[in-house]
C-alpha positions as CSV (number, residue, x, y, z in Angstrom):
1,X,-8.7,14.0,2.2
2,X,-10.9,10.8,2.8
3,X,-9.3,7.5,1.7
4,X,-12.4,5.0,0.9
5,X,-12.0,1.3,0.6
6,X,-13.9,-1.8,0.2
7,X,-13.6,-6.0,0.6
8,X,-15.8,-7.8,-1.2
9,X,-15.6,-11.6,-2.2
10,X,-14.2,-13.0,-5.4
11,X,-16.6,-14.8,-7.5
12,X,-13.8,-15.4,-9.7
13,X,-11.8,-17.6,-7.9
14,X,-8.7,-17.5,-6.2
15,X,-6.5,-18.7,-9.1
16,X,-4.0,-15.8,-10.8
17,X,-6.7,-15.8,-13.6
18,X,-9.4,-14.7,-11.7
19,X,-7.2,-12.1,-9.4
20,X,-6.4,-10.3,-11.9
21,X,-10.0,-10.1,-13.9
22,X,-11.5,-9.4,-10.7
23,X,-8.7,-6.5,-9.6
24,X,-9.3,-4.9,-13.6
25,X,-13.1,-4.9,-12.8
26,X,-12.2,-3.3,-8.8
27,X,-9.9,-0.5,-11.1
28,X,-12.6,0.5,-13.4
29,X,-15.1,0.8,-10.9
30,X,-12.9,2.5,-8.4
31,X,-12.0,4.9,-11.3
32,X,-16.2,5.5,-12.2
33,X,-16.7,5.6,-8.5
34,X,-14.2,8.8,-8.1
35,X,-16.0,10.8,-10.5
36,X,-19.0,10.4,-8.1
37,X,-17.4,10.4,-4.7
38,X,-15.7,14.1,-4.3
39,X,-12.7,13.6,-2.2
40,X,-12.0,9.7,-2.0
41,X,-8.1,9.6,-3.3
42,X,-6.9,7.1,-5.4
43,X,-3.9,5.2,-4.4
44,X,-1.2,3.9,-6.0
45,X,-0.5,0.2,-4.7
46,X,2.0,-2.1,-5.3
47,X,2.0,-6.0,-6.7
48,X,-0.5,-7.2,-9.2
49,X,-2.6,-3.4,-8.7
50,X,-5.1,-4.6,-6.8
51,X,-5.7,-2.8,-3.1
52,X,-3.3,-4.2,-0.9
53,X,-4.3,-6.4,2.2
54,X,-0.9,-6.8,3.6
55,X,2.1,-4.4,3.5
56,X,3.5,-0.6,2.1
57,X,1.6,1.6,-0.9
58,X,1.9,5.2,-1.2
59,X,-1.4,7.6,-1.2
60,X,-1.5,11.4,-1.4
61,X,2.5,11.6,-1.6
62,X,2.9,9.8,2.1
63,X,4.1,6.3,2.9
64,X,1.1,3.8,4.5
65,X,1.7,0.4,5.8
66,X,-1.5,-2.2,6.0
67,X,-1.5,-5.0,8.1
68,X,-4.1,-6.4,10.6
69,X,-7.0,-5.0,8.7
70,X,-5.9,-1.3,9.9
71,X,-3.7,0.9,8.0
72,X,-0.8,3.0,10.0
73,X,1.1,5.9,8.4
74,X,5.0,5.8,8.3
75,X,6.5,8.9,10.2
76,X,9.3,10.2,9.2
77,X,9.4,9.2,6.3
78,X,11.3,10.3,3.6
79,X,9.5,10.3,0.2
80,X,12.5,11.0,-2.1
81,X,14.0,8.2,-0.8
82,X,11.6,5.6,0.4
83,X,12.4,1.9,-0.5
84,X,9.8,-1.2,-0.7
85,X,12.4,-3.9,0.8
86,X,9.5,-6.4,1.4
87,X,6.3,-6.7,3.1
88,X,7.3,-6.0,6.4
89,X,10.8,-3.7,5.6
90,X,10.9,-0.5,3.9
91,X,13.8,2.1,4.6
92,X,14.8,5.6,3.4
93,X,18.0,7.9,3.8
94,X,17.6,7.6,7.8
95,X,15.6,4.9,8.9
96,X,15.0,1.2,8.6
97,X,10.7,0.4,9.1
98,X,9.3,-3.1,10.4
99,X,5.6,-2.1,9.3
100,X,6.1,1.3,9.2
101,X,7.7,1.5,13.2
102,X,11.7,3.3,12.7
103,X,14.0,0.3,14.0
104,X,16.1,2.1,16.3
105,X,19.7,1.5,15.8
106,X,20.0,0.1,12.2
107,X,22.0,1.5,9.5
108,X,19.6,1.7,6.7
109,X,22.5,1.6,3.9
110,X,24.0,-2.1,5.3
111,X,20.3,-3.6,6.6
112,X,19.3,-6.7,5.1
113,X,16.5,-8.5,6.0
């Protein structure tokens, strides 16, 4: 499955206002767009809806962490039980992830940040 996404700049302005009319205009073409685009996947993100630059969303029922303008898959995951901790943290039944890399050695059901 192809995963497409796009930066453009904000004539709207940087206040919450204008994030969030600008991420409402991003959805409804995003939604148009997949009617033309076979195969691009909508994700689900997290936060105020709008594509994430910076930390954990879920896409095509796997975990993806976004950071440094690349995205990374999390191995191992465990969708069932996959928590959002933060930006940076996530764990599951087994593992504790610093943007989406298993910290070796942690007990994910006593880890706090």
């Amino acid at each position: 499955m192809l995963y497409c996404q796009f930066s453009i700049y904000n004539p709207l302005g940087k206040s919450q206002d204008g994030i969030k009319r600008m991420a409402r205009i991003l959805a409804t073409l995003a939604l148009s767009a997949t009617t033309l685009l076979s195969g691009c996947a909508v994700a689900q993100f997290f936060g105020t809806g709008d594509f994430p630059r910076y930390g954990y969303y879920q896409a095509d029922g796997n975990w993806y962490f976004r950071g440094n303008n690349q995205t990374y898959k999390v191995d191992g995951a465990d969708r069932d039980t996959f928590v959002v901790i933060n930006d940076d943290y996530a764990k599951d039944k087994r593992y504790v992830y610093d943007r989406s890399v298993i910290v070796k050695g942690v007990d994910p059901t006593t880890f706090r940040p």
